[in-house]
C-alpha positions in Angstrom: 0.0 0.0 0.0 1.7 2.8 -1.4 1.3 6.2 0.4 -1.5 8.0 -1.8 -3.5 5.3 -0.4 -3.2 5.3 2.8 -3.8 9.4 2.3 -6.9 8.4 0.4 -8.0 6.0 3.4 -7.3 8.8 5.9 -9.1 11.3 4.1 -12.5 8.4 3.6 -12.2 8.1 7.3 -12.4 12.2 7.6 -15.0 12.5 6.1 -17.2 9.7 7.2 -16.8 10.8 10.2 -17.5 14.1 9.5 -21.1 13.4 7.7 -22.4 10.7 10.7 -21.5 13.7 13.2 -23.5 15.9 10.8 -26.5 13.4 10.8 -26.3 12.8 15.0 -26.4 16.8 14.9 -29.4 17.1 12.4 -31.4 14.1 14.2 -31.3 15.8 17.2 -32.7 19.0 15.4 -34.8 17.3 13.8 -36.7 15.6 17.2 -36.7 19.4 18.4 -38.0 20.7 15.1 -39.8 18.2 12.8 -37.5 19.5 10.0 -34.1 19.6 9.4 -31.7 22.4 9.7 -30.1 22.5 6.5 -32.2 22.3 2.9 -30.8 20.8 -0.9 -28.2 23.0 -2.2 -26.9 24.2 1.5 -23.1 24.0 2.6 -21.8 23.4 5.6 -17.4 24.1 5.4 -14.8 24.1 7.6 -12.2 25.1 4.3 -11.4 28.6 4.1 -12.0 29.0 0.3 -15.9 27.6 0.6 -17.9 29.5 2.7 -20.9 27.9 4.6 -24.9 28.7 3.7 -26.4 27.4 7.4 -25.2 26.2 10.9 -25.5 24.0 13.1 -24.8 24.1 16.9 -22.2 21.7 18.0 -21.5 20.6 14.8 -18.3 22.0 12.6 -16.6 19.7 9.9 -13.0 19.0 9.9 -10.4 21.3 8.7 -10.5 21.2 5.1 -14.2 19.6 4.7 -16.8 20.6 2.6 -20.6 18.8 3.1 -23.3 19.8 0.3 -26.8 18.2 1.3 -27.8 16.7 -2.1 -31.5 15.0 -0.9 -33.5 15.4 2.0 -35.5 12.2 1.3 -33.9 10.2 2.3 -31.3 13.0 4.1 -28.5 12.5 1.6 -25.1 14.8 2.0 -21.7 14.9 0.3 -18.8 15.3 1.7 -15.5 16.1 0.4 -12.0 16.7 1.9 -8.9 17.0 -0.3 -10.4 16.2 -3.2 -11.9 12.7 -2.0 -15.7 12.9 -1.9 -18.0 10.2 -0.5 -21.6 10.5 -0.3 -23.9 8.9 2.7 -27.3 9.0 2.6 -29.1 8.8 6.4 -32.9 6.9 6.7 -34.3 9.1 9.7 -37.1 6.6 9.8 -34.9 3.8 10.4 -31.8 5.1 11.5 -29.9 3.5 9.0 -26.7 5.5 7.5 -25.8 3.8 4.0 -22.9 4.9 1.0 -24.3 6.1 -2.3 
């Protein structure tokens, strides 16, 4: 395993983590709320070049990540860090978190 991958593995990890912290944080939102926080089309950044287009309390990516919400049924977001994107898609019925 050369080192690109093990950056590429790294970065997967980044920002899988940082879209289930973004789901906990829009769950609990959501029970408050019956909606969630942030609609299609809406950013959420923690890169300096990308600014973000909502907020949500006690929830800030990692340095250097980007999340779009693509779908909000099922919640679907992308995130992207470095250039490596992933997309997770988050059943709020079931609780169920699944790749795209």
């Amino acid at each position: 395993m050369g080192l690109m991958d093990f950056k590429k593995t790294a970065l997967r990890t980044i920002v899988r983590y940082d879209l289930k912290n973004l789901f906990e944080a829009e769950q609990i939102y959501y029970n408050r709320h019956d909606a969630f926080k942030g609609s299609v089309g809406d950013i959420i950044s923690n890169n300096p070049t990308i600014s973000s287009t909502f907020t949500l309390e006690d929830f800030s990516p990692s340095a250097n990540t980007t999340i779009t919400i693509i779908d909000d049924n099922p919640f679907t977001a992308v995130g992207n860090n470095g250039g490596f994107e992933i997309t997770l898609a988050y059943d709020i019925k079931t609780n169920i978190i699944r790749e795209e």
